[in-house]
ROVEXBA-845152 format. One record per residue: residue in three letters; residue number from 1; z, x, y of N, C-alpha, C, CB in turn. Coordinates in Angstrom, 3 decimals. Atoms other than C-alpha are relative to their C-alpha. Glycine has a CB too. Layout:
<nodes>
<"ala",NUM,<Z,X,Y>,<Z,X,Y>,<Z,X,Y>,<Z,X,Y>> ...
</nodes>
This chain:
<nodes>
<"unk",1,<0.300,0.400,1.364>,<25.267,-6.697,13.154>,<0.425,-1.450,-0.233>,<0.697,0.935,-1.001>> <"unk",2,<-0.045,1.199,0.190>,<27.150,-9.719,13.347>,<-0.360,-1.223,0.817>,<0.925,-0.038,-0.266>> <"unk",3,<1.069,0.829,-1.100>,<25.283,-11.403,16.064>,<-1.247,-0.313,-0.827>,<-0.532,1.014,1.480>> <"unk",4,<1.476,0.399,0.655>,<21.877,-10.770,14.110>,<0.263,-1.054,-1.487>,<-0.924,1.722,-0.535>> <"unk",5,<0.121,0.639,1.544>,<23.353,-11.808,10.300>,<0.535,-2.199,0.807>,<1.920,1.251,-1.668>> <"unk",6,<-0.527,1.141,0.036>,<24.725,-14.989,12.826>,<-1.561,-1.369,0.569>,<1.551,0.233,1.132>> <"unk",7,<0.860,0.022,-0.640>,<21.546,-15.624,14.280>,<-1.334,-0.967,-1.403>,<-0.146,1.711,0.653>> <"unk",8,<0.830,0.431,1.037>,<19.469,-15.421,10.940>,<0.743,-0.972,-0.637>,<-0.447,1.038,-0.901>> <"unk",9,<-0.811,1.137,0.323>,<22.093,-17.927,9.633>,<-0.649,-0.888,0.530>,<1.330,-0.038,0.380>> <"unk",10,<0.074,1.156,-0.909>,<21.724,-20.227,12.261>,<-1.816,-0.615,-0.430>,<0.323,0.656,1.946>> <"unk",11,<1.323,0.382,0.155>,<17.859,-20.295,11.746>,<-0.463,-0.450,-0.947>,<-0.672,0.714,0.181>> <"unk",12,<0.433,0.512,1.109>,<17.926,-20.938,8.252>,<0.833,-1.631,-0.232>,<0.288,1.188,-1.166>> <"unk",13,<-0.353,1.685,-0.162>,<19.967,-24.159,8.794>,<-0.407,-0.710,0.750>,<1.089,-0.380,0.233>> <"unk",14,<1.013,0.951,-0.864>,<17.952,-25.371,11.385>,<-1.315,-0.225,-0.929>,<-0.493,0.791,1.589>> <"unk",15,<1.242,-0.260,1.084>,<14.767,-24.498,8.785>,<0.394,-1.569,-1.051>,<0.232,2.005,-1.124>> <"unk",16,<-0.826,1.053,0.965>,<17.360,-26.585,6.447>,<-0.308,-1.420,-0.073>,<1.390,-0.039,0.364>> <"unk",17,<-0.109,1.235,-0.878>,<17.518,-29.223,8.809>,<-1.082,-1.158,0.102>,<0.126,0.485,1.296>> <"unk",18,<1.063,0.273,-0.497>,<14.401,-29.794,9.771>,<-1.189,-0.738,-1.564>,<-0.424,1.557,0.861>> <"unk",19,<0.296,-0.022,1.198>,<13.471,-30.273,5.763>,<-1.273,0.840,-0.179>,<-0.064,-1.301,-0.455>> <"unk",20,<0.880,-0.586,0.846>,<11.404,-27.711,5.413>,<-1.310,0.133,0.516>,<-0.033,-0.649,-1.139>> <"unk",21,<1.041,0.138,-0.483>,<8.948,-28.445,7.769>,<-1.353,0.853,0.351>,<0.410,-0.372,0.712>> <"unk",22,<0.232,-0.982,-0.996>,<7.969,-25.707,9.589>,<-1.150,0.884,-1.406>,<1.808,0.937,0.788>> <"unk",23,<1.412,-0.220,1.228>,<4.462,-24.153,7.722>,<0.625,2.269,-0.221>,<-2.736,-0.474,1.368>> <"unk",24,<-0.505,-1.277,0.207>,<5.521,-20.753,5.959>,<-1.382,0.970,-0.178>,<1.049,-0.019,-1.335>> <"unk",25,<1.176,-1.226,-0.018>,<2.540,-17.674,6.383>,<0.098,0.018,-1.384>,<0.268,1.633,0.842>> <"unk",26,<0.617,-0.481,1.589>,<0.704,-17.001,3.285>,<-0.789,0.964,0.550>,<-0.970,-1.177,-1.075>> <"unk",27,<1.500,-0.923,-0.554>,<-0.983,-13.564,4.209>,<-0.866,0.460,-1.038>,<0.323,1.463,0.813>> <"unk",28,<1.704,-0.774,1.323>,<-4.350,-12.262,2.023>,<0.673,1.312,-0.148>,<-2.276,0.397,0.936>> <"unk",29,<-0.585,-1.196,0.943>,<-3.144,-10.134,-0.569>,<-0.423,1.266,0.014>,<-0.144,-0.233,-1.268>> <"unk",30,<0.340,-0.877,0.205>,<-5.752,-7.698,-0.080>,<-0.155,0.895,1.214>,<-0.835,-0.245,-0.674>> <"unk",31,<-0.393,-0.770,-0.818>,<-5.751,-4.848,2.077>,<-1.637,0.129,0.597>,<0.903,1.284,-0.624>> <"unk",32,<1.173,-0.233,-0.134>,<-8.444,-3.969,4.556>,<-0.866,0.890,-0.592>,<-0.047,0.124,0.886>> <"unk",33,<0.755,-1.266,0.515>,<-11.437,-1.631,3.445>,<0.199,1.000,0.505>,<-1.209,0.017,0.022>> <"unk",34,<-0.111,-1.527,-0.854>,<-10.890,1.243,5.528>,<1.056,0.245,-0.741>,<0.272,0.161,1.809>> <"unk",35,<-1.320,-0.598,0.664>,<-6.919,0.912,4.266>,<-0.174,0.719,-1.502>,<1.088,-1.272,-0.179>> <"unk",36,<0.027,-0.052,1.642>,<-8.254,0.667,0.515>,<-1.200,1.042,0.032>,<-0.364,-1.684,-0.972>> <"unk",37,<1.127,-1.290,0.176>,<-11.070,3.547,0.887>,<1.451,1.171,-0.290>,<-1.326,0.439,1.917>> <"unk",38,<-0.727,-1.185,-0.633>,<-8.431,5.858,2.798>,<1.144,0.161,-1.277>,<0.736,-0.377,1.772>> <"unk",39,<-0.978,-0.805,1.229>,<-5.556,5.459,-0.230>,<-1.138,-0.175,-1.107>,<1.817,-0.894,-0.533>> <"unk",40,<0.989,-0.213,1.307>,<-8.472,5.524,-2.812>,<0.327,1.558,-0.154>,<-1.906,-0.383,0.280>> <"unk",41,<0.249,-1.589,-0.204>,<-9.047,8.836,-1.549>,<1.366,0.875,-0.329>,<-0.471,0.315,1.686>> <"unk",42,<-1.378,-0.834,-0.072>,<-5.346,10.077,-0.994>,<0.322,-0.147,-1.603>,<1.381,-0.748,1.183>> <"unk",43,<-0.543,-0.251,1.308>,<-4.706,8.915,-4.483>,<-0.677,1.033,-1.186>,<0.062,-1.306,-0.529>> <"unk",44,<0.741,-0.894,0.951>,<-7.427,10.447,-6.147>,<0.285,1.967,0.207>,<-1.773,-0.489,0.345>> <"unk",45,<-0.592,-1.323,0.158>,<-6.360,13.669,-4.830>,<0.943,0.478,-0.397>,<0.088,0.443,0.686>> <"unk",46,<-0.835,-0.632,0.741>,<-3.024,13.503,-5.750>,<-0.062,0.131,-1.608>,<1.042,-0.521,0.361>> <"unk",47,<0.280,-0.230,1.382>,<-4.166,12.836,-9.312>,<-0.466,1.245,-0.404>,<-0.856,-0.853,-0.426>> <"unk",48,<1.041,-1.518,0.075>,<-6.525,15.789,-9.125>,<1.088,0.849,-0.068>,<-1.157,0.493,1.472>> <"unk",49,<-1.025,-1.423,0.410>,<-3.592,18.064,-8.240>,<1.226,-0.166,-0.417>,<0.303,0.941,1.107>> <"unk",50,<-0.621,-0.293,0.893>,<-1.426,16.948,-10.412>,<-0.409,0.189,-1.620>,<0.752,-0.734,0.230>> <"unk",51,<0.330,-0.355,1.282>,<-3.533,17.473,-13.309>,<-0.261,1.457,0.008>,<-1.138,-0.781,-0.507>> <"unk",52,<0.358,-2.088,-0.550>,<-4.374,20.805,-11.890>,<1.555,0.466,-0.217>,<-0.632,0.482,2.419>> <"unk",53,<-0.984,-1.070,-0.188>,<-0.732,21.646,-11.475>,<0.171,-0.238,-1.941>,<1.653,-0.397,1.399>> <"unk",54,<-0.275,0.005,1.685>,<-0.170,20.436,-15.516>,<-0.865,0.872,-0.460>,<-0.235,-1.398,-0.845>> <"unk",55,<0.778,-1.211,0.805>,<-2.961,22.772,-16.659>,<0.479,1.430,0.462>,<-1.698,-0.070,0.278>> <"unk",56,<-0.050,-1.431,0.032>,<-1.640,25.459,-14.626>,<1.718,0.159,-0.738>,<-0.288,0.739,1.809>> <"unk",57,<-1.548,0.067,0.871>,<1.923,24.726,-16.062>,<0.133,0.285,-1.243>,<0.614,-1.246,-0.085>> <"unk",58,<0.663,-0.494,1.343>,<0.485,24.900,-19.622>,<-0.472,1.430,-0.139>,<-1.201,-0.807,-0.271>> <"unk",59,<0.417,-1.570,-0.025>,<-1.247,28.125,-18.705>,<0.996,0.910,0.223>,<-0.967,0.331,1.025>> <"unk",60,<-1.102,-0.756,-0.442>,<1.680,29.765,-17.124>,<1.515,0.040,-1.117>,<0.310,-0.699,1.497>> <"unk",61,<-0.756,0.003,1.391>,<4.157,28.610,-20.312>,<-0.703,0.734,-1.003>,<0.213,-1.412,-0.570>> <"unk",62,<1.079,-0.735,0.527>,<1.644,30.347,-22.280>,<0.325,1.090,0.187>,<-1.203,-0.188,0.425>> <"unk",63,<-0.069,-1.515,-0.049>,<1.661,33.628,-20.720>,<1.606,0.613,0.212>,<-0.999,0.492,1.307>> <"unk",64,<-1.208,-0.144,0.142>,<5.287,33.514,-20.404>,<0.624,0.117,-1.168>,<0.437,-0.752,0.521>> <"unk",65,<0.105,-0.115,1.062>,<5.584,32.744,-23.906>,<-0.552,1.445,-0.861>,<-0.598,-1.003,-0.085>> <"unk",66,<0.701,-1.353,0.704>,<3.386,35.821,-25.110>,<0.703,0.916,0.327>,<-1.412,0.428,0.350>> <"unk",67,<-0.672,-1.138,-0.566>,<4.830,38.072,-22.762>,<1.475,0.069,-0.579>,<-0.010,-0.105,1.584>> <"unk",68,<-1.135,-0.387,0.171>,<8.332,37.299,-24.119>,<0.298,0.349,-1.803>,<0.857,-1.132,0.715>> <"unk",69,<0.121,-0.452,0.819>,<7.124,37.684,-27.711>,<-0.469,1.283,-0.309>,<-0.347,-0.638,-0.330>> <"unk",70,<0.454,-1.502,0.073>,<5.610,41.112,-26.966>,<1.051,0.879,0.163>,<-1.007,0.379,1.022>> <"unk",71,<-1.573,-0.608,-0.414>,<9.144,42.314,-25.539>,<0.903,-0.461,-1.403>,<0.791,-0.909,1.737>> <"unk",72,<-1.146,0.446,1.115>,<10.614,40.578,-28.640>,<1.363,-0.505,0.875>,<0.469,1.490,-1.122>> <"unk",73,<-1.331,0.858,0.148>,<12.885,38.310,-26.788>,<-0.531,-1.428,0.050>,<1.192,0.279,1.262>> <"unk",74,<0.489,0.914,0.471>,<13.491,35.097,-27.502>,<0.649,-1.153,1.183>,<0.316,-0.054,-1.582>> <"unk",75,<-0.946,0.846,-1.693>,<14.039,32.416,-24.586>,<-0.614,-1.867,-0.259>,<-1.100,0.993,2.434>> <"unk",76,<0.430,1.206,0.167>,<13.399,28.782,-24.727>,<-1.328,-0.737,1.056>,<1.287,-0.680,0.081>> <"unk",77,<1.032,0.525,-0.712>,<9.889,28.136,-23.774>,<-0.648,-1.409,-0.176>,<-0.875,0.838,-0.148>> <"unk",78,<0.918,0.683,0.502>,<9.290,25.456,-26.068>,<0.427,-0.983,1.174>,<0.003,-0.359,-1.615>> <"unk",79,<-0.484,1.210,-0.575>,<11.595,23.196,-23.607>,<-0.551,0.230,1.268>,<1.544,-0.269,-0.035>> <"unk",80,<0.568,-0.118,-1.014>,<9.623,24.364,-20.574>,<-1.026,-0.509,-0.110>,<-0.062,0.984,0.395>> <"unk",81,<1.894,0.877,0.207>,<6.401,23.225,-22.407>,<0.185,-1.169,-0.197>,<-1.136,0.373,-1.395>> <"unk",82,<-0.181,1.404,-0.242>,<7.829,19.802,-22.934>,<0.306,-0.423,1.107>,<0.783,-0.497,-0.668>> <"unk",83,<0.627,0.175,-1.070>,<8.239,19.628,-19.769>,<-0.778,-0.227,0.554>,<-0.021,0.306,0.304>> <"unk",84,<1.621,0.507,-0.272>,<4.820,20.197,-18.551>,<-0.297,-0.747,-0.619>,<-1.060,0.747,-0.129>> <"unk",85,<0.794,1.245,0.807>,<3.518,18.002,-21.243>,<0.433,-1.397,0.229>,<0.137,0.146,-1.542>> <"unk",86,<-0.392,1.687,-0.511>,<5.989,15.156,-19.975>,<-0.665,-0.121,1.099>,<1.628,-0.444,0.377>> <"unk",87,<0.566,0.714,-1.152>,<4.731,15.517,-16.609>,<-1.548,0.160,0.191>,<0.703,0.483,1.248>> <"unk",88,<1.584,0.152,-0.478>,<0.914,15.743,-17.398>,<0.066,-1.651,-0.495>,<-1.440,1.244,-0.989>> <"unk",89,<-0.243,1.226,0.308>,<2.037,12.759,-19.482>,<0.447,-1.087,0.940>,<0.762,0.106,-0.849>> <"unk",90,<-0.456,1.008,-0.939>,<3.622,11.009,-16.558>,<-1.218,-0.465,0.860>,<1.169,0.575,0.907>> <"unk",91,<1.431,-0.559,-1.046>,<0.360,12.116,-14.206>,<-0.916,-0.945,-0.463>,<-0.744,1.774,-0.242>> <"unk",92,<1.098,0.519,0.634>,<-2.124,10.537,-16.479>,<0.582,-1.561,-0.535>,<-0.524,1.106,-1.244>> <"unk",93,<-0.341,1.841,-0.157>,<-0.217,7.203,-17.323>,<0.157,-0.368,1.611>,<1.804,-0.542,-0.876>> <"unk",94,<-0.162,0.773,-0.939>,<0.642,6.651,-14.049>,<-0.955,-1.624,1.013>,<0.175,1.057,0.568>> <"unk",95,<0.848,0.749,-0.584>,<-2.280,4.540,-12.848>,<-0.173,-1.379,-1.036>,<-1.309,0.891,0.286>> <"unk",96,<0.041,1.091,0.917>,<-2.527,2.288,-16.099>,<1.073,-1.064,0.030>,<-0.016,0.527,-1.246>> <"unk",97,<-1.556,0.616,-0.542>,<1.178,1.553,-15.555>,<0.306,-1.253,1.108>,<0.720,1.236,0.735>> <"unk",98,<-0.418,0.988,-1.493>,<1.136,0.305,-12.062>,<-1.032,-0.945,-0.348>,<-0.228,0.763,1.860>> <"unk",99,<1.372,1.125,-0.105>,<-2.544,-1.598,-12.730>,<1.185,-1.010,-0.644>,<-1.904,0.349,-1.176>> <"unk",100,<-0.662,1.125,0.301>,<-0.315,-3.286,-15.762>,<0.832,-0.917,0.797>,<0.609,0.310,-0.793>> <"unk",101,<-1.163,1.043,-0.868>,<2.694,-4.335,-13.872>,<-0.723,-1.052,1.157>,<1.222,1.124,1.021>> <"unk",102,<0.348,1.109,-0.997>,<0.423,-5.738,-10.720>,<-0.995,-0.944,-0.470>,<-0.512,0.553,1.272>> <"unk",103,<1.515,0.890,0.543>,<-2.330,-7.417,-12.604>,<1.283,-1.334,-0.753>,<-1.521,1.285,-1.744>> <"unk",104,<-1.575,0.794,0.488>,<0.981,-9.117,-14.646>,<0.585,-0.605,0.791>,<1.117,0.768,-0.420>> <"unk",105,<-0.358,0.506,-0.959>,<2.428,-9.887,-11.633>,<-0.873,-1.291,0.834>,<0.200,1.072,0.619>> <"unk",106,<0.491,1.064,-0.544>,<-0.279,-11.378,-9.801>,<-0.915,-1.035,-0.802>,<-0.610,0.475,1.014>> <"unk",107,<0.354,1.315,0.987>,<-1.354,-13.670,-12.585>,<0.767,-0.839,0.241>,<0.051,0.097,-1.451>> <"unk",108,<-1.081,0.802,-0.133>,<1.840,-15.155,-12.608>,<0.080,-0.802,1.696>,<1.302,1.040,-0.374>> <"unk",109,<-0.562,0.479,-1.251>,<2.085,-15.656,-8.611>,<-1.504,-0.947,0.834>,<0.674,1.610,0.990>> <"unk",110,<1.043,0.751,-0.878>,<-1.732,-16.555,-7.947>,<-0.165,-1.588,-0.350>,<-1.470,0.729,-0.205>> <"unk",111,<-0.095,1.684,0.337>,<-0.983,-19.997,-9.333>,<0.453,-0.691,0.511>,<0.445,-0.466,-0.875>> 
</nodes>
């Protein structure tokens, strides 16, 4: 460990040294097509089943709910259904979210 942190030292004062010379990689921001098909796809499925699992989470608070009003007891479902509803809520912002932050981001950096 202290060989490598002496190493990367050393290189950044030669970098130092040298003022700067040395041409720093700029790589293309965007990913190949195959990469950006293949997580298109992966994402769109996990969206799919997590909206699937929130409807069945809703459905299943539901019949849990009935069933424990037919028995007449009383159990805290409402905080199970806020639950689900946070995480269909999480599910369904999620994509607007990240667009904001990187679209924000790379405004600022493509200049």
């Amino acid at each position: 460990m202290k060989h490598t942190l002496r190493n990367l030292t050393a290189k950044g004062w030669n970098y130092l040294a040298e003022g700067g010379t040395n041409k720093v990689p700029s790589p293309d921001r965007s990913a190949p097509d195959a990469l950006a098909s293949a997580v298109d796809t992966v994402l769109g499925i996990a969206a799919w089943a997590g909206t699937a699992a929130g409807v069945a989470g809703i459905i299943i608070t539901g019949v849990m709910m009935a069933a424990s009003v037919k028995r007449g007891e009383g159990s805290e479902h409402m905080s199970r259904l806020g639950m689900v509803l946070g995480g269909c809520v999480l599910v369904s912002t999620a994509g607007p979210v990240v667009t904001f932050f990187f679209d924000a981001q790379g405004g600022e950096g493509g200049e």
